[in-house]
RODO-2510 file (C-alpha; in nm, 4 decimals, decimal comma):
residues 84
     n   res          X          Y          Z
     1     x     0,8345    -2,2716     1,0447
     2     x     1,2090    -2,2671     0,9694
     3     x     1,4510    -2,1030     0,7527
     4     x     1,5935    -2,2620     0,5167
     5     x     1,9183    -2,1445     0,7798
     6     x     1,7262    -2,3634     1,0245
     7     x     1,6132    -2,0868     1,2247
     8     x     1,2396    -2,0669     1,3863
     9     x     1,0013    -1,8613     1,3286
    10     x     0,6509    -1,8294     1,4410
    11     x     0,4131    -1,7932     1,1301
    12     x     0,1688    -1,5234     1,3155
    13     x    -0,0494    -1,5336     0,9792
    14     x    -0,1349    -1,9378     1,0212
    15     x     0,0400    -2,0391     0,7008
    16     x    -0,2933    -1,7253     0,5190
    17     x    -0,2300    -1,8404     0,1847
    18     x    -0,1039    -2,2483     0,1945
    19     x    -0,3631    -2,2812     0,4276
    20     x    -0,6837    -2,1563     0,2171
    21     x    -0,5343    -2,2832    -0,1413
    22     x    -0,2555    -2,5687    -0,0463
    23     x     0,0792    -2,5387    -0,2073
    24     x     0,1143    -2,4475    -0,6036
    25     x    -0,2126    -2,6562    -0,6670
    26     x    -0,2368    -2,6983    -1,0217
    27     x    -0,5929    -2,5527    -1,0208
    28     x    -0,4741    -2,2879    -0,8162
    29     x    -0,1926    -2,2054    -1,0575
    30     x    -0,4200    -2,2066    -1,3631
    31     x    -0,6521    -1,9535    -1,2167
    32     x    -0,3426    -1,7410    -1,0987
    33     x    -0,2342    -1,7509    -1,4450
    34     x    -0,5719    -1,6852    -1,5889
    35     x    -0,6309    -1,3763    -1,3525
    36     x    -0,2775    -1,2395    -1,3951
    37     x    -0,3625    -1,2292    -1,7819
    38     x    -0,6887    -1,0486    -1,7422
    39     x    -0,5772    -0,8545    -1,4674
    40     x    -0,7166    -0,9264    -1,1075
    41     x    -0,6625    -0,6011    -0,9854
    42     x    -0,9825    -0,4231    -1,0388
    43     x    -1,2251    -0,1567    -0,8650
    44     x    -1,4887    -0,2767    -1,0799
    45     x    -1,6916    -0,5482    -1,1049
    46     x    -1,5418    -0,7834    -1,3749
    47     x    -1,7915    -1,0766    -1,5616
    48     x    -1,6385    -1,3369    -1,2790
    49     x    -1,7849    -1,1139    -1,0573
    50     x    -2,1201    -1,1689    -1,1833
    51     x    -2,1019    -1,5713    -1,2801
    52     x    -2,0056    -1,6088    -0,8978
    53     x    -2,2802    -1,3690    -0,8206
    54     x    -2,5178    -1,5850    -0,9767
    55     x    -2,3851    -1,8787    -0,8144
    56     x    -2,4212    -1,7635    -0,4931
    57     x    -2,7690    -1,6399    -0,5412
    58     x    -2,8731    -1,9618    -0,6716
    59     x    -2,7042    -2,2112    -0,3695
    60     x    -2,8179    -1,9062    -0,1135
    61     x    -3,2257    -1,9321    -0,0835
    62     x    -3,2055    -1,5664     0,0726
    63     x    -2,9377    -1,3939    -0,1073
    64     x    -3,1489    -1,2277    -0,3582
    65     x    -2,8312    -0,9914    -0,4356
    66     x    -2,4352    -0,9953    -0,4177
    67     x    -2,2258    -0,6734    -0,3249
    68     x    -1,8636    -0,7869    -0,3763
    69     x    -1,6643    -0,5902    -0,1229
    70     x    -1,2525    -0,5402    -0,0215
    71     x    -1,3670    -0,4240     0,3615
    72     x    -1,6185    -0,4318     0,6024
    73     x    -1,5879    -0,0507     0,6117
    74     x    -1,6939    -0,0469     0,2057
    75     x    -1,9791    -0,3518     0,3137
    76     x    -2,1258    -0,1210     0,6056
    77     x    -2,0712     0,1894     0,3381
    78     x    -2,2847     0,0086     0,0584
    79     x    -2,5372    -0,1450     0,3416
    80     x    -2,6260     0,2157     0,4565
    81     x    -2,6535     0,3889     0,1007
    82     x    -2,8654     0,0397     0,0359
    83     x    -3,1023     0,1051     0,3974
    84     x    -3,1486     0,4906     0,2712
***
């Protein structure tokens, strides 16, 4: 990638979120928008959470459950509490 100075760079996260999303897609946008007004920063589980839960659970034959996690260190936290 350049600058707009024309200098190089090398883009050492592979272009992370135009990659995954494409650039200002008006879906995307939308459910920017949409989260920004509900507020997507949560510790909790919100009710997107659970419709995309369900979801899941439904095209998954052996997901019988959804833990929606930030790490693998919280994922290996809840797995253990869950094997006790």
């Amino acid at each position: 990638m350049w600058s707009i100075e024309g200098r190089p760079f090398i883009d050492m996260c592979c272009a992370h979120g135009a990659a995954l999303l494409g650039h200002a897609h008006p879906a995307v946008e939308r459910a920017m928008q949409k989260a920004v007004e509900f507020g997507f920063a949560h510790s909790f589980e919100t009710e997107y959470h659970e419709q995309l839960a369900r979801q899941l659970c439904a095209a998954i034959p052996c997901a019988e459950r959804i833990r929606f996690c930030s790490a693998g260190t919280e994922a290996t936290l809840h797995l253990i509490r869950a094997c006790r």
